[in-house]
C-alpha positions, 0 to 999 in steps of 0.5 A: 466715878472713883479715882485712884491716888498714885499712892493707890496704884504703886501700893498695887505695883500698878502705873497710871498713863498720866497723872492728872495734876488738879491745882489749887483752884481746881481743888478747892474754887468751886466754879474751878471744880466742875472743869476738875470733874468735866475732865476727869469725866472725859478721861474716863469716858475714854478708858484712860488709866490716870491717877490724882495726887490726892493730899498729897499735891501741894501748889506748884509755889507759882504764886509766891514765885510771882509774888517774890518769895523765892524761898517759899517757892523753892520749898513748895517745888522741893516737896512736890518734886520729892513725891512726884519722883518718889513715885516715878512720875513721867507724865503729867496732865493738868488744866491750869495753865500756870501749873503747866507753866511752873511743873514745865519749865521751873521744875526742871531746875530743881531736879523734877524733870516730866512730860507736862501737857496742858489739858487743851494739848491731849484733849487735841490729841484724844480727839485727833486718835479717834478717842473723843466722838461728838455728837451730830447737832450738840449743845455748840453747833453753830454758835458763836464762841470766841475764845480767851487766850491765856497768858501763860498758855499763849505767850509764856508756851506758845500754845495757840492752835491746841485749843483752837483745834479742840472747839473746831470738834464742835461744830461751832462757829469760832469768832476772834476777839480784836486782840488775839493769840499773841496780841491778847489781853491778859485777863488781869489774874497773872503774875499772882495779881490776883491776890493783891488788892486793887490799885488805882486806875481807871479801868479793870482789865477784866472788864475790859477784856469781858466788853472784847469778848462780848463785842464778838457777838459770841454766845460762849466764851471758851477759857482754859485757865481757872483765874481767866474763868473767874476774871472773865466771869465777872467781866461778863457781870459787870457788863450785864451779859451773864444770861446771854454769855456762858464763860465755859471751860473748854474740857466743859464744852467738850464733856456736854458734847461727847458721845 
């Protein structure tokens, strides 16, 4: 599969539907480019016409914003702007929740005004038009998946019901974890936490919020978030279950399910 860079389609006079944001971890963490390559798949399955920034996409600057370097922050978005509006950009899909979160709400400010849609909210949407079909008895059908809201996802953007709907498309059976949607665990990456060594405590969230979801009974934990991918990944090795439960993205379940 090849994929074209904006600069590719405006060198030939050309305008993408969307332009598929891939962030840093889906860039450059290997567990994170499988859900690049799952969702690239399925847009092209689907006969989308997208493009990717390729070198020329720089981190959105969350993570210094988080971490407070607001000067840092501001260069990183400046840049991004300037390339984003130098190729006229209108909509932009990306599958890390906290790239949506700053392109959404934080660039703006600064003169980058665009449609951002998480990649949960348009796999709804192709599913919804008919564009995505499953296959009858599929990988999921019947099994217990519990999903993971994300903080910036959930809380920050008020997206819940996206990829809720999304999982219903497979037939499986979807089991809520004790705190859910709004009441949600943070899995322990936001607000660049990530980055920063461990401090004292007597409990990880991530392996906190790992023993919830395995309380479930759920075989698949469906994420939509690179940094939950990981946080809940170790969370399921800390308590032994990495053989019987699969943290899976859920652009990931759906590419395996897809006619």
């Amino acid at each position: 599969m090849q994929i074209k860079t904006m600069a590719e389609y405006f060198a030939n006079g050309e305008t993408p539907e969307i332009l598929f944001w891939v962030g840093c971890a889906g860039s450059f963490d290997q567990r994170a480019q499988k859900i690049t390559k799952a969702f690239a798949t399925i847009l092209d399955k689907v006969g989308i016409r997208f493009a990717i920034l390729g070198k020329e996409e720089s981190c959105t600057g969350d993570p210094a914003r988080r971490a407070g370097n607001e000067f840092i922050f501001q260069m990183m978005a400046q840049n991004n702007i300037a390339v984003l509006n130098g190729y006229e950009v209108k909509k932009i899909v990306t599958a890390c929740p906290h790239c949506f979160n700053t392109l959404r709400n934080e660039y703006p400010e600064l003169g980058g005004h665009y449609e951002v849609i998480h990649h949960a909210t348009y796999l709804q949407q192709l599913i919804d038009e008919g564009k995505i079909r499953m296959q009858e008895g599929g990988t999921f059908k019947g099994r217990k998946i519990t999903y993971h809201d994300s903080c910036y996802l959930g809380r920050a953007n008020n997206i819940y019901e996206a990829p809720r709907k999304v999982l219903e498309a497979l037939d499986a059976e979807l089991v809520e974890m004790k705190r859910c949607r709004s009441n949600g665990l943070c899995c322990g990456a936001g607000g660049a936490q990530m980055f920063k060594e461990e401090e004292k405590g007597s409990t990880r969230i991530n392996f906190e919020r790992g023993k919830e979801a395995i309380a479930t009974g759920a075989s698949v934990i469906a994420a939509n978030c690179p940094f939950c991918m990981t946080m809940l990944t170790d969370g399921v090795k800390e308590q032994g279950k990495e053989e019987s439960v699969q943290v899976l993205d859920i652009a990931e379940m759906i590419a395996q399910q897809m006619q």
